[in-house]
matplotlib code that plots the C-alpha trace (Angstrom):
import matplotlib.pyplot as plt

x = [-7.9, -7.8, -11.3, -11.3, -14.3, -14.7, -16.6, -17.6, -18.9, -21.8, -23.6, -21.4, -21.2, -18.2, -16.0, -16.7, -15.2, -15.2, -12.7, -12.6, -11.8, -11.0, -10.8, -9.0, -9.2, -5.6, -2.2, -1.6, -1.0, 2.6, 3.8, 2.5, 1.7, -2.1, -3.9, -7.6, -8.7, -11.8, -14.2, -16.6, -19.9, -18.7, -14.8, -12.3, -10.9, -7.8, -5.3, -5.6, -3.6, -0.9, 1.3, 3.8, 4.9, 7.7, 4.7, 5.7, 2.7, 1.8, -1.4, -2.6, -2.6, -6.0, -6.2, -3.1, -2.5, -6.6, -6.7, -4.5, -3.8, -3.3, -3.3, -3.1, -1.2, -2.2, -6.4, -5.7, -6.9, -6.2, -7.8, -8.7, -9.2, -10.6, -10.9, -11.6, -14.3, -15.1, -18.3, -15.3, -14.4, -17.7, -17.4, -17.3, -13.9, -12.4, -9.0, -6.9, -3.1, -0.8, -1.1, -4.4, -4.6, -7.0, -10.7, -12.2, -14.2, -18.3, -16.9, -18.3, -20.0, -19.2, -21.3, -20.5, -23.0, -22.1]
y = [13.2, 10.1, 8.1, 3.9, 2.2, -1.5, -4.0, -7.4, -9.0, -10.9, -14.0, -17.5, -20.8, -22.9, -23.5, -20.7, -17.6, -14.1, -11.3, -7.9, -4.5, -1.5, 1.8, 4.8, 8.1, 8.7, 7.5, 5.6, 2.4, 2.6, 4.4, 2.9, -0.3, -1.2, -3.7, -5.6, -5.8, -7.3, -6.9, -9.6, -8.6, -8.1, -8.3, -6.4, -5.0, -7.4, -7.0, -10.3, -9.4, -6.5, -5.8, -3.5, -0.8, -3.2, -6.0, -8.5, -9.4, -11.4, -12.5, -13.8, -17.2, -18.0, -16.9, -18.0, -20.1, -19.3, -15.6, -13.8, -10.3, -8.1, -4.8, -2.5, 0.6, 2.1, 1.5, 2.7, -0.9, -3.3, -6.6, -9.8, -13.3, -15.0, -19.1, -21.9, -19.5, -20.7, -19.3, -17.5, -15.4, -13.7, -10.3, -6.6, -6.4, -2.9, -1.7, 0.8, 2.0, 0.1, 1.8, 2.8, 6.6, 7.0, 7.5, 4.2, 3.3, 2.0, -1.6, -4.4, -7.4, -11.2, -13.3, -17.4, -20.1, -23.5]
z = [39.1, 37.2, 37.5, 37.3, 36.3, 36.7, 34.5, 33.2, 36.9, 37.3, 38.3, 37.2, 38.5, 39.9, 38.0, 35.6, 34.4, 33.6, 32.5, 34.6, 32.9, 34.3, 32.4, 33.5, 32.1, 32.5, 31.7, 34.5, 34.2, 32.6, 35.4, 38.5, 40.0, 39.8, 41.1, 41.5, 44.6, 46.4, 49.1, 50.6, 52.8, 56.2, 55.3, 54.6, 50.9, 50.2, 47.0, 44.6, 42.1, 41.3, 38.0, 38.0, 36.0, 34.5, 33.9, 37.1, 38.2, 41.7, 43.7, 46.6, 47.6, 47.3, 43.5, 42.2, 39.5, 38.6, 37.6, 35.5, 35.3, 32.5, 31.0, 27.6, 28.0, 25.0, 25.6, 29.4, 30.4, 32.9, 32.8, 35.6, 33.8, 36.5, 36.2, 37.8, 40.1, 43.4, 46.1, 48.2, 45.2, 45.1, 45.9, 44.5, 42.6, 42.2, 40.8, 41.7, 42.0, 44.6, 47.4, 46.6, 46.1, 44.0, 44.7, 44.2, 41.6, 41.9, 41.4, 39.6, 41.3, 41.2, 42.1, 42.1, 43.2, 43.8]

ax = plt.figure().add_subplot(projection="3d")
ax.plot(x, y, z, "-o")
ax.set_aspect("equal")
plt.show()
């Protein structure tokens, strides 16, 4: 089973950024769709941002046109440049395949103040 493990949250204020990475210890993100998604305390795990395995990429409304997402097929990495960060963006960010079917990772925290 492939494993994904998520990095570079933390604490930032608005308006900031940072850049998500997630590792896998497969080969998987040349053949599948992956995505970052994102949950809130006391909401539901939504998809932000998906890149296929031809490189489209799309996201939600509420993030587009402020993160961007990426990914190196050769370092099994894919990446979240996340701008322009607003207090509604803070949340645990995870990645995995689209649908999900792998085990999910531990996450990585972001948290923005305002």
């Amino acid at each position: 089973q492939v494993q994904l493990v998520e990095s570079g949250g933390g604490l930032v204020q608005a308006g900031g950024s940072l850049r998500l990475s997630c590792a896998a210890s497969g080969s998987i993100f040349s053949i599948n769709a992956m995505g970052w998604y994102r949950q809130a305390p006391g909401k539901q795990r939504e998809l932000v941002a998906e890149i296929t395995s031809g490189g489209s990429t799309n996201y939600a409304s509420s993030v587009k046109g402020r993160f961007t997402i990426s990914r190196d097929n050769a370092k099994n990495t894919m990446y979240l440049q996340m701008n322009s960060l607003k207090p509604e963006d803070t949340a645990v960010y995870y990645c995995n395949t689209i649908p999900p079917f792998l085990f999910w990772g531990q996450g990585t925290q972001v948290t923005v103040s305002s």
